[in-house]
C-alpha positions in Angstrom: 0.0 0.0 0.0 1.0 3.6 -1.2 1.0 6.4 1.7 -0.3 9.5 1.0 2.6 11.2 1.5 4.2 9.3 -1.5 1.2 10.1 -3.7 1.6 13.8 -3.0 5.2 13.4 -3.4 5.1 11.9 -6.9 2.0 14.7 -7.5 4.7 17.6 -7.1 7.6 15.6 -9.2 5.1 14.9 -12.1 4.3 18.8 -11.9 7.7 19.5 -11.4 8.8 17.9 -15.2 5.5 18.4 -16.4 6.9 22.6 -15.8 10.5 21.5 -16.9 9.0 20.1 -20.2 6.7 23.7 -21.0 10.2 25.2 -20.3 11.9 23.3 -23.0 9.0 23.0 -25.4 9.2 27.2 -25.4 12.7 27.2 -26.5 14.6 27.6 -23.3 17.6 25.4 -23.2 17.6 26.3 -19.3 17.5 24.8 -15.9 13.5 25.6 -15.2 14.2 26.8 -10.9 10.4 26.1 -10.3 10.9 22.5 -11.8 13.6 22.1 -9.3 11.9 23.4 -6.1 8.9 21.4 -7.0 11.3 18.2 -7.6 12.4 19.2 -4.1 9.3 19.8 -2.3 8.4 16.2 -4.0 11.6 14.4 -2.8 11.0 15.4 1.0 7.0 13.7 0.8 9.2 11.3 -0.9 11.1 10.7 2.1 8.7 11.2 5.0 6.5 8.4 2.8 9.5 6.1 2.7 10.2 6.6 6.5 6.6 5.4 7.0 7.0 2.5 5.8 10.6 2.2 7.2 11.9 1.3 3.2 15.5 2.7 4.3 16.9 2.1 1.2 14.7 4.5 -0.7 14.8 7.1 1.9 18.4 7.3 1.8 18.1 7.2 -2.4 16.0 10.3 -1.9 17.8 11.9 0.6 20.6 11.6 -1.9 18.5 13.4 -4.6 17.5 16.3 -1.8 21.0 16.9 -1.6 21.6 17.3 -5.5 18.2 19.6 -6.0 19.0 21.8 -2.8 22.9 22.1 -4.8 21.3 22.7 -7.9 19.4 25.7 -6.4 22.3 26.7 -4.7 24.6 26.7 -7.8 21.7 28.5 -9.8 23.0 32.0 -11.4 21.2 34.9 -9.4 19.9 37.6 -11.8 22.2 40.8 -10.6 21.2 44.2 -9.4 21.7 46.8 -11.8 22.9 50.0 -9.3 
């Protein structure tokens, strides 16, 4: 049986590529930051779901991909300020 933590979890990462695919459909070649915040938010229901059910394996799988989408936001270029 599926939690319904996992269901909102896979919810937000369908959204999440459904918003990356728009982004590339339109012609920009770019790393969509709403696809990865939404991959994010969808990787921690991820996670709680997986703790749930005590499948460590998959929790630490999706801790793993936390990590990567939290770096990604990190490592995304900030628009500058003009002065």
């Amino acid at each position: 049986m599926i939690s319904v933590t996992t269901i909102i979890g896979f919810i937000f990462i369908i959204i999440a590529w459904i918003v990356q695919l728009i982004s590339l459909v339109s012609k920009k070649r770019t790393l969509n930051l709403f696809f990865v915040w939404l991959f994010l938010i969808g990787v921690l229901f991820l996670i709680i779901g997986n703790i749930q059910f005590r499948s460590f394996t998959a929790t630490y799988l999706n801790i793993v991909m936390a990590v990567l989408a939290i770096a990604a936001i990190m490592l995304y270029p900030r628009k500058k300020k003009k002065t």
